[in-house]
N, C-alpha and C positions, 0 to 999 in steps of 0.2 A: 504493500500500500504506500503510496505516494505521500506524503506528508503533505510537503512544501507547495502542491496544487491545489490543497483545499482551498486555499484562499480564492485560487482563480475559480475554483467551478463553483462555488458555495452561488454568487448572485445570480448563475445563471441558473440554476436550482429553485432558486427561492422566486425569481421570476415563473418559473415554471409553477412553484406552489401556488402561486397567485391563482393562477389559471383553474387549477384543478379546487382553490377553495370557493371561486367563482361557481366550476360549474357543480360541486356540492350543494352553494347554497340554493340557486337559480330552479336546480332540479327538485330541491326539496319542495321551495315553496310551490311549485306547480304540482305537484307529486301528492302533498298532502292535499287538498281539496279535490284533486280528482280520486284519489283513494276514497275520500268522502263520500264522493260521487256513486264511486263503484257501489260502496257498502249499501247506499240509501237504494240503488239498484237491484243489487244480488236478495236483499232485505224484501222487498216489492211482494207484497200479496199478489202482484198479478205475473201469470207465467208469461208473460210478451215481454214482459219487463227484464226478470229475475233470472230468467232462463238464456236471452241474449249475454245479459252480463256477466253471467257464472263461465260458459264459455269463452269471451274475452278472457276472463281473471286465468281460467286453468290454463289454455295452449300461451298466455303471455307466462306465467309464472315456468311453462314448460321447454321455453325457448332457452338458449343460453342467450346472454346481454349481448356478445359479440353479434350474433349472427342478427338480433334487430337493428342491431348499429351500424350493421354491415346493408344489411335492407332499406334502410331508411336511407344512409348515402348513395349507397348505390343504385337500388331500383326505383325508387322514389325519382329522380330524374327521368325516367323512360315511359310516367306517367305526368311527367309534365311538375314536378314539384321539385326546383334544386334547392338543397341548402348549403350553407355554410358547414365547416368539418366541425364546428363548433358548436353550430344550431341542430346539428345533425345529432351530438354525442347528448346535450343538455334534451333533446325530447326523445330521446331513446331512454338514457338512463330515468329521465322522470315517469315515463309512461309504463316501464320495467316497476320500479319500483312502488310505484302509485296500487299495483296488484295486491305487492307484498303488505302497502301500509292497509290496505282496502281488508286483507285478513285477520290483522292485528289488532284491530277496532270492531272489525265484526266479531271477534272472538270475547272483545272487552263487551262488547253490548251481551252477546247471548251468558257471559259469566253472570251477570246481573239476576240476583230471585225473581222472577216473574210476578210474582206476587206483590212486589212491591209497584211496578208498571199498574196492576188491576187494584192495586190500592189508592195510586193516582189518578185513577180515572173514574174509579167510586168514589171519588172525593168531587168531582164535577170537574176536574180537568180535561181538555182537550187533548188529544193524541200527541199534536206537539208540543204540546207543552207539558206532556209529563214527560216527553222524550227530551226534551232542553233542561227542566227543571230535576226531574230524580234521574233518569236512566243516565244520560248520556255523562253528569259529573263523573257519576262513580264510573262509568265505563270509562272514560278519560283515564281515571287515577288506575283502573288496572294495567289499560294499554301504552298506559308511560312510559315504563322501562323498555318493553321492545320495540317501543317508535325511538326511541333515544341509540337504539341499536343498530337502529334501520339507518341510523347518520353515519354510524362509523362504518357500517356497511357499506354506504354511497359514496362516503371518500374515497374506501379502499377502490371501489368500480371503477369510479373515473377514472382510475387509472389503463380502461378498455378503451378511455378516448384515441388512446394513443394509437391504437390501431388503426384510425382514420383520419390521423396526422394530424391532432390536437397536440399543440405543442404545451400539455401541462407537466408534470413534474418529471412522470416517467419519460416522456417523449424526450424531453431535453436532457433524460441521463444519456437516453441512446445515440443521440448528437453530439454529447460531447465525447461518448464511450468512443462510437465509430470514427473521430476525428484526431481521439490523443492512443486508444488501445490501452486506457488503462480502468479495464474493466472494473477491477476491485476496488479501489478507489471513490470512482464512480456511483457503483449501484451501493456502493456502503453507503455515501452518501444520501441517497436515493433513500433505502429502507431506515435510515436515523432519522430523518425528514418525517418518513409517512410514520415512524414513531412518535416523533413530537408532536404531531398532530392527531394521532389516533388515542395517546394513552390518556389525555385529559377528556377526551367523548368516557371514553369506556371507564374512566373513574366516576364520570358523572350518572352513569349507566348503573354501574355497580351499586352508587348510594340514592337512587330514585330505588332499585329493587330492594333493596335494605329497609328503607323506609317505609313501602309497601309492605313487605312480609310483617314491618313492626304495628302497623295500622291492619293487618288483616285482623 
């Protein structure tokens, strides 16, 4: 390992991190309300509804991330819609992972005693409003910890930008790996990086489940 070159590759590194916190956060915020979406969907009394969207969630959740990232760049042009390698990675990864949060909140909804829903609504409340008012706090505070999860998951992913020449963190280890050969050096840097950035998610992660299990 190279000492004396960290100094050089570190900015262009950290440039690179930019990138990949960028399409982290971008992806998330689109990610979660269509997750929302999916649940209020798959949720649907009515099978036109429930049944389209149960299908979206499975074969999306069954794809690998590469191969939509790859679809959306790639073939997505041959019907008439090009994107940027950028626009391309941020609604790939958001639309991938919008599946996973769309499970993880349906899972927090249905944890919920039922009886407590039919006790809000023999109280005179309306269906959304027991759904806003009792159900959906407590469903919130289950599905915390693995939405908090579901971040460090999506940092670690963007880094499949890279496969479609998102120049974020991974991409420019490989730029600068292929330009000096000093592979070790490089992706060391690289994986310290996606550590400083991964280990304070996943402390946060650790002490939302903690707190949960101590409020169960």
């Amino acid at each position: 390992m190279d000492w004396s070159s960290i100094g050089t590759y570190v900015p262009f590194l950290l440039k690179g991190a930019e990138t990949t916190i960028f399409i982290t956060l971008i992806s998330l915020v689109i990610s979660t309300p269509l997750g929302l979406l999916w649940v209020a969907g798959k949720m649907s009394p009515w099978k036109f509804i429930s049944w389209p969207v149960s299908v979206i969630i499975n074969i999306t959740r069954g794809l690998p991330m590469i191969v939509v990232l790859f679809y959306i760049y790639f073939v997505f042009p041959d019907i008439g819609i090009t994107l940027t390698s950028l626009q391309a990675s941020v609604i790939g990864i958001a639309f991938c992972f919008s599946t996973y949060i769309a499970e993880i909140f349906r899972s927090g909804i249905e944890s919920i005693d039922r009886g407590q829903f039919e006790a809000a609504r023999s109280m005179g409340m309306s269906f959304s409003k027991a759904m806003r008012r009792v159900v959906l706090p407590q469903a919130f505070h289950v599905a915390l910890p693995p939405y908090s999860n579901t971040l460090v998951m999506m940092l670690k992913d963007s880094a499949l930008a890279s496969t479609i020449a998102v120049t974020e963190m991974t991409r420019q280890g490989q730029l600068i790996a292929a330009s000096t050969f000093d592979n070790t050096t490089v992706y060391t840097l690289v994986a310290i990086l996606y550590l400083v950035l991964c280990l304070p998610l996943m402390a946060l992660t650790k002490r939302l489940e903690t707190r949960r299990l101590r409020g169960a």
